[in-house]
N, C-alpha and C positions, 0 to 999 in steps of 0.2 A: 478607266481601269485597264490595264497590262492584260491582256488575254495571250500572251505568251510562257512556254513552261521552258525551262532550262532542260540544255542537253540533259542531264543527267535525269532530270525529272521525266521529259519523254519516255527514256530508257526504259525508264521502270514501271509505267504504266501501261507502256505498249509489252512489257515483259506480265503485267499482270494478267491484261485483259486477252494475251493469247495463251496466257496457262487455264485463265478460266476459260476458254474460247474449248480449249482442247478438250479439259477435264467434264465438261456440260456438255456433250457434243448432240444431245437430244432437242437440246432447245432451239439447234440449228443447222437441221440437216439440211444437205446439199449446198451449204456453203462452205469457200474457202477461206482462209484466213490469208493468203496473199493478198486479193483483192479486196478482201476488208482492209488490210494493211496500205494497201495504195490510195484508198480515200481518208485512211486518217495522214498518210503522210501530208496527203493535196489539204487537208484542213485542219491546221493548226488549230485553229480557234474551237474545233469541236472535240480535239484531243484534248484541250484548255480543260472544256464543261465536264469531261468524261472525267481528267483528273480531280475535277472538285468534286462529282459525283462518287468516287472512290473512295475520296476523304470525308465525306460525311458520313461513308456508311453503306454505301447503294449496292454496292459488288455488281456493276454495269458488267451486261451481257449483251451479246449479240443475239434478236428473237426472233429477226425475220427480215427481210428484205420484199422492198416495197417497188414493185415494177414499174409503177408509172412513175415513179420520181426518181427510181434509178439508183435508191441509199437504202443502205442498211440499217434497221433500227435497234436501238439499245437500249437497255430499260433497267431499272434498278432489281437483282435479283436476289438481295439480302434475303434472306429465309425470314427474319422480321422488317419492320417499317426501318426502314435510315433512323440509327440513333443521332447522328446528328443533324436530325431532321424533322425532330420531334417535338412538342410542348409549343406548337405553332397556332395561332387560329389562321381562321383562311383566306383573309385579305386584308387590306390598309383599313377599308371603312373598318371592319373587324375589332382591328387592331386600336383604330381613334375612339371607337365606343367604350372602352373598356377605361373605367376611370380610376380604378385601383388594381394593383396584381397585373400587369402587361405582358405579354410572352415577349422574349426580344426581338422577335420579326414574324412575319405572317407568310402559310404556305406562298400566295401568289408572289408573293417580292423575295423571298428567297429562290425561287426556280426562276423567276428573271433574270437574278447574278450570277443562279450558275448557267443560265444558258439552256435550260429545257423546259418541257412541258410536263402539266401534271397529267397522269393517267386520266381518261373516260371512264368509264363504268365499262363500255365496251371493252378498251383495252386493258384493265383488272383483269376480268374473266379471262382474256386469253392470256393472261401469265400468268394467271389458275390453271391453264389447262397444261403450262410446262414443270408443274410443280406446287407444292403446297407453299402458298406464303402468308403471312401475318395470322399463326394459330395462337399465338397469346399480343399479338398488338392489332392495330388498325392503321388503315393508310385514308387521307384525306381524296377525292377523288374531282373531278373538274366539275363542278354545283350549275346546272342550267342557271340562269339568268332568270327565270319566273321562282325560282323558288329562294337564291339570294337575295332580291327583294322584298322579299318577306322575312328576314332575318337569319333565313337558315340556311345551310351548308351539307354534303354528302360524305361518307365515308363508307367504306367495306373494311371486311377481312372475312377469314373463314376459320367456320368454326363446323362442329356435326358433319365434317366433309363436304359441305356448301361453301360458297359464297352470299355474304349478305350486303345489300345495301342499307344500310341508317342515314339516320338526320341527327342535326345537331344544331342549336346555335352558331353562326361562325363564329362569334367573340369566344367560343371554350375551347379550352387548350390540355392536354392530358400528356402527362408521360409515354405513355403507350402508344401516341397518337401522332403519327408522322405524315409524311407522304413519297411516294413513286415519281422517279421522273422518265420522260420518252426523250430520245433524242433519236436524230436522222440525222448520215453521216455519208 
């Protein structure tokens, strides 16, 4: 697959993500956008993810920057889950079990094409704490390994001014039901 965007296409994404960059400025203090701007120029291939991230839905933000690896992280800041992100279960097994009614792909194989990771539970909470998100949806969230095999899968959103964690089947897929990506840039 082509992990390259067209002049015109850079343009616009590097024009997006520094209007929202300006217009959010809470979610990332003491940073600049020059140097944010010098590591997306140095990597093409994560300006690639950020614009499929755009295109689903994500409205990617800059949330923090992470000192021992030197990149700034970005995260989907849609006020709901990525609509084009949504009606997913959570992985391939997931996705094979399901013998009628299939979603057309599953959260982990869709954030592999675009190039990011799904939120933690830990990293939920702290882009709860930049802002309210998923008050009428849910976002799918990264499922430890002891409780996928056991059939099940994690999700939050916030509802009563909390965050909540749930379970769910990974084979079920919902309108409402999307997920967050991280990316380091």
């Amino acid at each position: 697959m082509n992990k390259a965007l067209s002049v015109s296409q850079e343009q616009n994404i590097l024009s997006i993500l520094e209007r929202r960059f300006e217009d959010n400025t809470t979610r990332h203090k003491n940073l600049q956008w020059n140097e944010i701007l010098k590591k997306l120029n140095a990597n093409p291939e994560k300006l690639w993810s950020l614009n499929l991230m755009e295109e689903t839905g994500g409205e990617p933000d800059v949330i923090g920057f992470d000192i021992e690896t030197n990149q700034y992280i970005f995260c989907d800041c849609s006020v709901e889950s990525p609509k084009g992100r949504r009606s997913l279960c959570y992985d391939h097994s997931a996705l094979e079990s399901r013998k009628e009614h299939k979603p057309q792909n599953s959260v982990e194989a869709l954030a592999d094409e675009i190039g990011i990771d799904v939120l933690t539970e830990t990293q939920y909470r702290e882009l709860q704490q930049l802002g309210k998100f998923d008050l009428k949806t849910s976002s799918w969230i990264q499922t430890p390994e002891s409780i996928r095999k056991l059939g099940g899968a994690l999700f939050c959103d916030r509802r009563y001014d909390a965050v909540f964690v749930y379970h769910n089947g990974a084979e079920s897929y919902y309108a409402a039901r999307g997920f967050r990506g991280i990316l380091k840039v």
